[in-house]
Residue frames as qw, qx, qy, qz and C-alpha x, y, z in Angstrom:
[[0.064, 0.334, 0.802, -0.491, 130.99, 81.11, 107.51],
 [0.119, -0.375, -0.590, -0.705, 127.71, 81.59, 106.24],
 [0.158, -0.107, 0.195, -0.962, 125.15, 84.22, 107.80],
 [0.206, 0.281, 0.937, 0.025, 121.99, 82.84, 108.98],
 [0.264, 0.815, 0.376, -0.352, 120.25, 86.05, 107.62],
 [0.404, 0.213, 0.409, 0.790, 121.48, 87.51, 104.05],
 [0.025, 0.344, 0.262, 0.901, 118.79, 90.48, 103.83],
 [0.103, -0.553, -0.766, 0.311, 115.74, 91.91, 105.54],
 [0.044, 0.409, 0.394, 0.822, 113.38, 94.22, 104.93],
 [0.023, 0.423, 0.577, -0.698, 111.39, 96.65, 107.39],
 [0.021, 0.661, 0.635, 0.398, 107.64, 97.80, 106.30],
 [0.015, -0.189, -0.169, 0.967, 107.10, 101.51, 106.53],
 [0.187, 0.729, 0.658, 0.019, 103.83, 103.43, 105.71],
 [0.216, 0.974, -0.051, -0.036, 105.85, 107.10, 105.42],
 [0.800, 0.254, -0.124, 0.529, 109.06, 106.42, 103.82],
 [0.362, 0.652, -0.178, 0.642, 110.30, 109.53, 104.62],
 [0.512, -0.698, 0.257, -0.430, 109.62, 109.75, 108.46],
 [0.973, 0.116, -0.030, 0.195, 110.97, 105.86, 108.21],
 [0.659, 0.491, -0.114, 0.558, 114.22, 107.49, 106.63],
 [0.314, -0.806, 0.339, -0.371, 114.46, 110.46, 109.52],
 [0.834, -0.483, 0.123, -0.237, 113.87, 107.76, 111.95],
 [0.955, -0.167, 0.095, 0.224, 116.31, 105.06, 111.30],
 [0.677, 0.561, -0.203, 0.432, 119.34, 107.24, 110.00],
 [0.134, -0.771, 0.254, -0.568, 119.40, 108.96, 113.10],
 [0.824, -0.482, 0.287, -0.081, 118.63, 106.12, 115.55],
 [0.939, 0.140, 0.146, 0.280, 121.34, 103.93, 113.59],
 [0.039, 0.847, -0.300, -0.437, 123.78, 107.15, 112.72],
 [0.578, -0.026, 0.755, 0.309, 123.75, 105.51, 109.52],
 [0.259, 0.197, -0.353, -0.877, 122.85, 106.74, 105.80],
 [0.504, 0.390, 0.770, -0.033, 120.08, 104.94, 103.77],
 [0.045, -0.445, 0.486, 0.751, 120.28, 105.23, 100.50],
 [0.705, 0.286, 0.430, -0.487, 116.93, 105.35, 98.04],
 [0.014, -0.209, 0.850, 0.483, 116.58, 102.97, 95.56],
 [0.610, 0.335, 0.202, -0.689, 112.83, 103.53, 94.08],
 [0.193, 0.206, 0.944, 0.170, 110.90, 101.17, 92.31],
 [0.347, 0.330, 0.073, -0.875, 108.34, 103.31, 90.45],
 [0.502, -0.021, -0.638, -0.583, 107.13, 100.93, 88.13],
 [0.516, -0.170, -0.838, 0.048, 105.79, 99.29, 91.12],
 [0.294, -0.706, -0.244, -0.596, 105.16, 102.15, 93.07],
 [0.707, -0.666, -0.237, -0.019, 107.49, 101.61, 95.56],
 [0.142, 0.793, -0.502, 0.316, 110.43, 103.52, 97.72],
 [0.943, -0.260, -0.176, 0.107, 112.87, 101.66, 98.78],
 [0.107, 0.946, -0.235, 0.194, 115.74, 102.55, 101.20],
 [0.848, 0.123, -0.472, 0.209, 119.14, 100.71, 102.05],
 [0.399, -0.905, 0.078, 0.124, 120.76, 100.94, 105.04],
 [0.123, 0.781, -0.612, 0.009, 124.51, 101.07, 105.13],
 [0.896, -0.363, 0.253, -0.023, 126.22, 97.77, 105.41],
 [0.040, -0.606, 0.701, 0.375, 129.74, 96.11, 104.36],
 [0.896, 0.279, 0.158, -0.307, 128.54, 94.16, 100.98],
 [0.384, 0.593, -0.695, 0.137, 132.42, 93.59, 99.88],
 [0.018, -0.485, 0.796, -0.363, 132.33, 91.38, 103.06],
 [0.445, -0.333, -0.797, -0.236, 129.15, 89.60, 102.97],
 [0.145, 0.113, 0.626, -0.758, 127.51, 91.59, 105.68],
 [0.020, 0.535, 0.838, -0.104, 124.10, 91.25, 106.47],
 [0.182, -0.071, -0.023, 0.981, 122.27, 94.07, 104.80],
 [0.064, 0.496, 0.716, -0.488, 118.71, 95.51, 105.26],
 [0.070, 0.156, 0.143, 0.975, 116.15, 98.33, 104.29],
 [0.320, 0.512, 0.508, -0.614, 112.69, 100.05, 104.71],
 [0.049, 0.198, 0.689, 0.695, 110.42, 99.57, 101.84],
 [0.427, 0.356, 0.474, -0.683, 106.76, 101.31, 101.17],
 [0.211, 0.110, -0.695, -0.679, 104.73, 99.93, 99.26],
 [0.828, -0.219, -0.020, -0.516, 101.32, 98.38, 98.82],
 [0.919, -0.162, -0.357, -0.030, 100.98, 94.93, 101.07],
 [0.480, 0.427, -0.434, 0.632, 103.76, 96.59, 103.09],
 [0.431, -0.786, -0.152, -0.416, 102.48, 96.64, 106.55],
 [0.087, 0.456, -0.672, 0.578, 104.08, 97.23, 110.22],
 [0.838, -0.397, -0.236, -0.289, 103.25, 95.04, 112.93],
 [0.171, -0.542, 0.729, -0.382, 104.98, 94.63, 116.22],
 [0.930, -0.074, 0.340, -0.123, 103.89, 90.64, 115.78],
 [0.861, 0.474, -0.092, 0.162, 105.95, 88.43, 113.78],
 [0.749, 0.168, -0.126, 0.628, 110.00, 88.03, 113.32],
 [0.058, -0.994, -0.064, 0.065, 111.84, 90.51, 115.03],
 [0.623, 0.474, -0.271, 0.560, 115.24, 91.99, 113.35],
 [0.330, -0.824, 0.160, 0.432, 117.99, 93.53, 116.16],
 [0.634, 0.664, -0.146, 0.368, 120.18, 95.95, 114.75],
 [0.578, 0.231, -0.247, 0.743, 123.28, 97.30, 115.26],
 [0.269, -0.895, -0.347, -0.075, 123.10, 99.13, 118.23],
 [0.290, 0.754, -0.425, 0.409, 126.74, 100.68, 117.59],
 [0.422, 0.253, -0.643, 0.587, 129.40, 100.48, 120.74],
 [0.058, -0.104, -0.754, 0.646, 126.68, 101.53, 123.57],
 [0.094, -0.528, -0.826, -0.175, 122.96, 100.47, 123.66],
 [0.001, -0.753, -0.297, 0.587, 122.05, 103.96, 125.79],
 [0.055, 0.493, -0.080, -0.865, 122.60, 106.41, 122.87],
 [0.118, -0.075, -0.637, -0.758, 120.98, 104.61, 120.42],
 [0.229, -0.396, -0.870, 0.182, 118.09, 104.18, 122.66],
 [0.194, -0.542, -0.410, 0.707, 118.11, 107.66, 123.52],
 [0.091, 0.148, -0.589, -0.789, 117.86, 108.47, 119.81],
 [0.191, -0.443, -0.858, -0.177, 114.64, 105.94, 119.79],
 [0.089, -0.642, -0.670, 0.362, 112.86, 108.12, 122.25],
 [0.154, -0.481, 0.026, 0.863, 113.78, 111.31, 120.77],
 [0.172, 0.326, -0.485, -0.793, 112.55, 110.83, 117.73],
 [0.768, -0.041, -0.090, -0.633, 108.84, 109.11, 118.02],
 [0.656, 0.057, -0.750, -0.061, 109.84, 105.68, 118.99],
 [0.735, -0.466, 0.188, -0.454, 108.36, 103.95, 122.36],
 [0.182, 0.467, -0.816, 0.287, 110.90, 101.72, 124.20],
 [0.857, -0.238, -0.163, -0.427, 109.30, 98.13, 124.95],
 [0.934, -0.325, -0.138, 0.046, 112.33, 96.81, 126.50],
 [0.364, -0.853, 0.347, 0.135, 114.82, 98.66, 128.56],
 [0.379, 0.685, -0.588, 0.204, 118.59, 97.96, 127.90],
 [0.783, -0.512, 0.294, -0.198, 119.35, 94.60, 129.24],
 [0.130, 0.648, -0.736, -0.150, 122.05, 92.64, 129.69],
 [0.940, 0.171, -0.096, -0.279, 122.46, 88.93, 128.23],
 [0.844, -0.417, 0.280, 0.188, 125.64, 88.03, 129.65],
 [0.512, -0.250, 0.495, 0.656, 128.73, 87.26, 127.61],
 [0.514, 0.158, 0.547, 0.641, 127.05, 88.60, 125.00],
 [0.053, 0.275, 0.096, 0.955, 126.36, 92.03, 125.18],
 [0.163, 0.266, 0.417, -0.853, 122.90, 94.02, 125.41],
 [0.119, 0.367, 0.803, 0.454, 119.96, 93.95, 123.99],
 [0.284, 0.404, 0.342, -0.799, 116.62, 96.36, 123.90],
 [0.247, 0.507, 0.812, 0.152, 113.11, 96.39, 122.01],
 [0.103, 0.344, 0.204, -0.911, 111.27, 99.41, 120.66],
 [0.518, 0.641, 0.562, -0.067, 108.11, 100.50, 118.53],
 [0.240, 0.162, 0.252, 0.923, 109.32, 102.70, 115.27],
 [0.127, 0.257, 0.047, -0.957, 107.54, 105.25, 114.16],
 [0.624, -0.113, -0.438, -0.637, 105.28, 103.23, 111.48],
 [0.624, -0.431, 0.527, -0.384, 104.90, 100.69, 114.50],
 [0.699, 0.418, -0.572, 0.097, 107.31, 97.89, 113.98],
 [0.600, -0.780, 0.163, -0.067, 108.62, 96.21, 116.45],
 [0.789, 0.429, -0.356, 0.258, 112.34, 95.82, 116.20],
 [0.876, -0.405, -0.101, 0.243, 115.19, 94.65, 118.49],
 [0.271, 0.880, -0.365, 0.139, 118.71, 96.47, 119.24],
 [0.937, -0.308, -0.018, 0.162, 121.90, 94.67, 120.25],
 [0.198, 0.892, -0.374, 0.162, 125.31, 95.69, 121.37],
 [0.811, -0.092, -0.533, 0.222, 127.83, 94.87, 123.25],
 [0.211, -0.092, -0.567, 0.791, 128.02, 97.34, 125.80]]
């Protein structure tokens, strides 16, 4: 079965508050992989690439901007949508849509990051 997303990429404007942010909300590493001749950091999150998961990162660079319009990505919001939520607020993100439920398939929630993104969480409890 083929993924209808292979990669994605979140704009950041401070890589490194970026990098706080999402390892913590996501309890997940991210691992840099600069691009200096181009003047840009780039960081990966974790994902399983032996299996063809769907894997992601936060890139600064010029033309790299945040914008709570446009496509929104949901991550992994691990085994229960409250603690990574509670992680969002703790750590400079602004919850734009409570923990709701979508029936047979799980939870969902919305938030602003820190460089203001707007991205999407999804679990199943």
């Amino acid at each position: 079965m083929r993924n209808a997303v292979n990669w994605f990429e979140i704009p950041v404007k401070d890589y490194n508050r970026a990098k706080q942010f999402y390892s913590t909300v996501m309890d997940s590493k991210i691992t840099d992989h600069p691009m200096p001749e181009q003047n840009i950091k780039y960081g990966i999150f974790e994902y399983d690439e032996d299996n063809n998961g769907v894997g992601g990162a936060i890139i600064e660079g010029e033309g790299q901007n945040p914008t709570s319009d446009g496509a929104t990505i949901y991550l992994n919001g691990g085994d229960d949508l409250s603690v990574a939520l509670e992680k969002v607020k703790a750590n400079g993100g602004k919850i734009t849509m409570p923990k709701t439920d979508i029936g047979t398939f799980g939870f969902i929630a919305q938030f602003i990051d820190t460089e203001g993104n707007l991205v999407a969480l999804h679990s199943i409890m």
